[in-house]
DODOZA-407642 format. One record per residue: x, y negated, z of N, C-alpha, C in turn. Coordinates in steps of 0.2 Angstrom, whole numbers, plus 5000, padded with zeros to 4 digits. Each point is the difference from the previous one (the first is absolute). Layout:
N
<atom n_u="X" n_v="Y" n_w="Z" ca_u="X" ca_v="Y" ca_w="Z" c_u="X" c_v="Y" c_w="Z"/>
...
This chain:
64
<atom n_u="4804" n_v="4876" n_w="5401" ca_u="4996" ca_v="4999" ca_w="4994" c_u="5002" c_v="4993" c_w="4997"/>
<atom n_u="5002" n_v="4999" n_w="4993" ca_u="5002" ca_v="4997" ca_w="4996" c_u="4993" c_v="4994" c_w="4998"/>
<atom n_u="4999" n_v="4995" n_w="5001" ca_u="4994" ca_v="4997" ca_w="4999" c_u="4999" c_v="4996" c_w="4992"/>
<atom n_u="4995" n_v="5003" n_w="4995" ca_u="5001" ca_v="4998" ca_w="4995" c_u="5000" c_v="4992" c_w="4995"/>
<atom n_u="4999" n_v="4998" n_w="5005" ca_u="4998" ca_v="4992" ca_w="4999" c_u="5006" c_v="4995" c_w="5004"/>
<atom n_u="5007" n_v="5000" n_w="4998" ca_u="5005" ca_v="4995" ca_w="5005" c_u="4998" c_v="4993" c_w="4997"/>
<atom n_u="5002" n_v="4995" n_w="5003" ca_u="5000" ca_v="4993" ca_w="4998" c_u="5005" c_v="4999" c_w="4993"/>
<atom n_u="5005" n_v="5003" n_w="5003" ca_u="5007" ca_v="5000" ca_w="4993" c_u="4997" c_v="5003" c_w="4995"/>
<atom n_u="4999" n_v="5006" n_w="5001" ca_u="4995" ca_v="5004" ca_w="4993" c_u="4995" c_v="4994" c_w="4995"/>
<atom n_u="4994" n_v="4998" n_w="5005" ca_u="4995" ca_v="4995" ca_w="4996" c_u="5006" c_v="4995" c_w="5001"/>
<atom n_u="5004" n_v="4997" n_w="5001" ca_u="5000" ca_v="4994" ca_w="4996" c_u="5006" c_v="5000" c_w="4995"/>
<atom n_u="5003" n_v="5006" n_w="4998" ca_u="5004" ca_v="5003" ca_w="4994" c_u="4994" c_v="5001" c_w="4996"/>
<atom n_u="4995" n_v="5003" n_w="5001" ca_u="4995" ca_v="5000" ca_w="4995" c_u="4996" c_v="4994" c_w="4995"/>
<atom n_u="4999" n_v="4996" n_w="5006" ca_u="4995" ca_v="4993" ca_w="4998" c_u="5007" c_v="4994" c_w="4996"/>
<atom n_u="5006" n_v="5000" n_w="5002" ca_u="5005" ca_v="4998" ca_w="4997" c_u="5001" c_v="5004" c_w="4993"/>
<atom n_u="4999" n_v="5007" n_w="4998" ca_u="5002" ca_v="5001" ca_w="4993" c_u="4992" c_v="4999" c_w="4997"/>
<atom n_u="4993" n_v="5001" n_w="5002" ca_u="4996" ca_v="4996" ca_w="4996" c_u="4998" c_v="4995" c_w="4997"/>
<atom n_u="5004" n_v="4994" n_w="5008" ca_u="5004" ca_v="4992" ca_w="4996" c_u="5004" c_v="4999" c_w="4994"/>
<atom n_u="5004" n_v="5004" n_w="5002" ca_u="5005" ca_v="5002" ca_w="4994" c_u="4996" c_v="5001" c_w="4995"/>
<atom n_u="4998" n_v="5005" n_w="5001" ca_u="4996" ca_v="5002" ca_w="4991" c_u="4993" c_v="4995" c_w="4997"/>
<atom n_u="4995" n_v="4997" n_w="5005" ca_u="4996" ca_v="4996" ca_w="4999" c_u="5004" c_v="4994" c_w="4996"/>
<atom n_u="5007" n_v="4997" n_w="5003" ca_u="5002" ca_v="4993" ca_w="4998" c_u="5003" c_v="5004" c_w="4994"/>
<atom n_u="5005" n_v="5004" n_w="5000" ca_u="4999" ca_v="5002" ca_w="4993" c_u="4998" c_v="5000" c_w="4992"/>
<atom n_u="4993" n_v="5004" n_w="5002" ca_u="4995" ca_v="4999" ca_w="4996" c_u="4997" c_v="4992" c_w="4999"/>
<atom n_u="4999" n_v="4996" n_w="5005" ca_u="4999" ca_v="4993" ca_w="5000" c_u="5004" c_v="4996" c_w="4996"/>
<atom n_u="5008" n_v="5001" n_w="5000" ca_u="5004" ca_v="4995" ca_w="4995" c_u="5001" c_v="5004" c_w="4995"/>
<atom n_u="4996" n_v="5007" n_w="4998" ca_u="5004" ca_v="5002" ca_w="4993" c_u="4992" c_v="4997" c_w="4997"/>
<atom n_u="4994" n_v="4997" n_w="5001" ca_u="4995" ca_v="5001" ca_w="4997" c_u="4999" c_v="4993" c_w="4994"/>
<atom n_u="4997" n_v="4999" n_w="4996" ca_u="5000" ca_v="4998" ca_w="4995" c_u="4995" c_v="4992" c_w="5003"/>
<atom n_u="4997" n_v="5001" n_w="5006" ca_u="4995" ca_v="4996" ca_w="5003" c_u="5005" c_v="4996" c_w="5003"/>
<atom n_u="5004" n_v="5003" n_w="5003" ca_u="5008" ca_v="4996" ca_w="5003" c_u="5004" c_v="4995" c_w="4996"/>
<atom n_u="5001" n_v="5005" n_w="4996" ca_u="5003" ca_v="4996" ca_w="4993" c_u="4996" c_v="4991" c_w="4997"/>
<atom n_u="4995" n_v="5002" n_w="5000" ca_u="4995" ca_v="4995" ca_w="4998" c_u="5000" c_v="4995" c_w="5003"/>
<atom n_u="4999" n_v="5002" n_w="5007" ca_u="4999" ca_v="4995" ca_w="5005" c_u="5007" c_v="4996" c_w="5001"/>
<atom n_u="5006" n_v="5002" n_w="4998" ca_u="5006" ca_v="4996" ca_w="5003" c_u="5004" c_v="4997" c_w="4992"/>
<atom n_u="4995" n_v="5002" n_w="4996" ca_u="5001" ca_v="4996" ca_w="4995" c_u="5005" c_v="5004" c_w="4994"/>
<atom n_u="5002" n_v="5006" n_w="5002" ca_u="5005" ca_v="5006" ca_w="4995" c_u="4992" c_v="5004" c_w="4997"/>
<atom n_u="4996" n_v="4999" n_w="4997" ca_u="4995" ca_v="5005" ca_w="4996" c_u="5001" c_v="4998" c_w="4993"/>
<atom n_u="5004" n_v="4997" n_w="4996" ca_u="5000" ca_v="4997" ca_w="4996" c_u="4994" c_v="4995" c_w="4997"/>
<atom n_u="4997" n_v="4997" n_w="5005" ca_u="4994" ca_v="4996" ca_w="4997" c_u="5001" c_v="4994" c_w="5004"/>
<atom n_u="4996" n_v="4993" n_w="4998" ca_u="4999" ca_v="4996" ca_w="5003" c_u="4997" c_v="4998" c_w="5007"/>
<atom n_u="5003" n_v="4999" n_w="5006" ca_u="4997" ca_v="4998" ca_w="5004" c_u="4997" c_v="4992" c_w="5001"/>
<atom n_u="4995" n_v="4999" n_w="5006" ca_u="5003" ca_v="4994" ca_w="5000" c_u="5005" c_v="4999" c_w="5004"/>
<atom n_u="5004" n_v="5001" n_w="5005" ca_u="5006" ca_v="5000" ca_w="5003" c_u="5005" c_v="4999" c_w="4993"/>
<atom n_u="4998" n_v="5001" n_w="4994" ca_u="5007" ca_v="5000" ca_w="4994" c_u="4997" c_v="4996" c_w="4998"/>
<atom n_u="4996" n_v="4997" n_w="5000" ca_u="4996" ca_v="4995" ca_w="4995" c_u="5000" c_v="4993" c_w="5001"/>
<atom n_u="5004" n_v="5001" n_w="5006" ca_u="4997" ca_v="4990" ca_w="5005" c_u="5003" c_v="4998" c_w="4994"/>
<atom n_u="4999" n_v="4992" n_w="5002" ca_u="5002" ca_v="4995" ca_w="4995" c_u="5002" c_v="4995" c_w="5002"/>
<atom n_u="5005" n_v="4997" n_w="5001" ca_u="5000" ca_v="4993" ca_w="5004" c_u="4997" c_v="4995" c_w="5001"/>
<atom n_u="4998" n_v="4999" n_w="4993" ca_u="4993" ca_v="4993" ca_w="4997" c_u="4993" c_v="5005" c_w="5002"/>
<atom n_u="4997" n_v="5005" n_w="5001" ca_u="4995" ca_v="4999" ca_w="5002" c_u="4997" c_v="4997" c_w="5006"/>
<atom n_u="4995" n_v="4999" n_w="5001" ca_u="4995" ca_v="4997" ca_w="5005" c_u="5001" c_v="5004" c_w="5007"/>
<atom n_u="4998" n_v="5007" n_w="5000" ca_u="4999" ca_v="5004" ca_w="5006" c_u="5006" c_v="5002" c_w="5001"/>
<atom n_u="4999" n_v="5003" n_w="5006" ca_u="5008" ca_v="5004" ca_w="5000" c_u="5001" c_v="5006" c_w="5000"/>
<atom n_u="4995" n_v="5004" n_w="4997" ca_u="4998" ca_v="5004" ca_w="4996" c_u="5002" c_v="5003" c_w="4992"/>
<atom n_u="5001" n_v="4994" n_w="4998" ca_u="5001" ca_v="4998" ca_w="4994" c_u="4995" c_v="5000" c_w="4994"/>
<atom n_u="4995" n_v="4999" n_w="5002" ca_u="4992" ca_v="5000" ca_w="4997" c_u="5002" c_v="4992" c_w="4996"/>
<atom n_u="4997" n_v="4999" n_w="4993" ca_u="5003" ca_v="4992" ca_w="4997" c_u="4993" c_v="4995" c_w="5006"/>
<atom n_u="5002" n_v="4994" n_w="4997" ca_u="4996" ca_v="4995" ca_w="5006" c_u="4997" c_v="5000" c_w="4993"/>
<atom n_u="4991" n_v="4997" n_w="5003" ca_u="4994" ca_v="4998" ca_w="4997" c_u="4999" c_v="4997" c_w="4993"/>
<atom n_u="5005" n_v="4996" n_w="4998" ca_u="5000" ca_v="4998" ca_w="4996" c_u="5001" c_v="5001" c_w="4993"/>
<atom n_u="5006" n_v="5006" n_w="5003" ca_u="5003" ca_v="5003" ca_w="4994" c_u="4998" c_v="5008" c_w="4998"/>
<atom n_u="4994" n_v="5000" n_w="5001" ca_u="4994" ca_v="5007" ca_w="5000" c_u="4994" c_v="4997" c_w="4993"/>
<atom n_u="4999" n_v="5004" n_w="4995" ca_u="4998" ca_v="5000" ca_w="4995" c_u="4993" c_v="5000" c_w="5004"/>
């Protein structure tokens, strides 16, 4: 009797649900955003050399 549950079976399985979960993870627009390709401003795209923080937040002084 053939047993339905081998180790190779579940770990072909849980490898193409990786596949597919990381997939969906780098096609999302969250992704995008976060690594700086969303078309918008991060702060990661924003730093500034002359600021204060390292951040890029302006220092103290020069806040209205």
């Amino acid at each position: 009797m053939e047993r339905p549950y081998s180790r190779a079976r579940i770990l072909v399985m849980l490898g193409i649900i990786l596949a597919l979960i990381m997939a969906d993870h780098l096609r999302s627009p969250t992704f995008a955003f976060n690594s700086g390709q969303g078309n918008v401003e991060t702060a990661l795209s924003q730093r500034d050399e002359t600021a204060c923080a390292p951040c890029g937040a302006p220092c103290p002084s020069t806040r209205d």
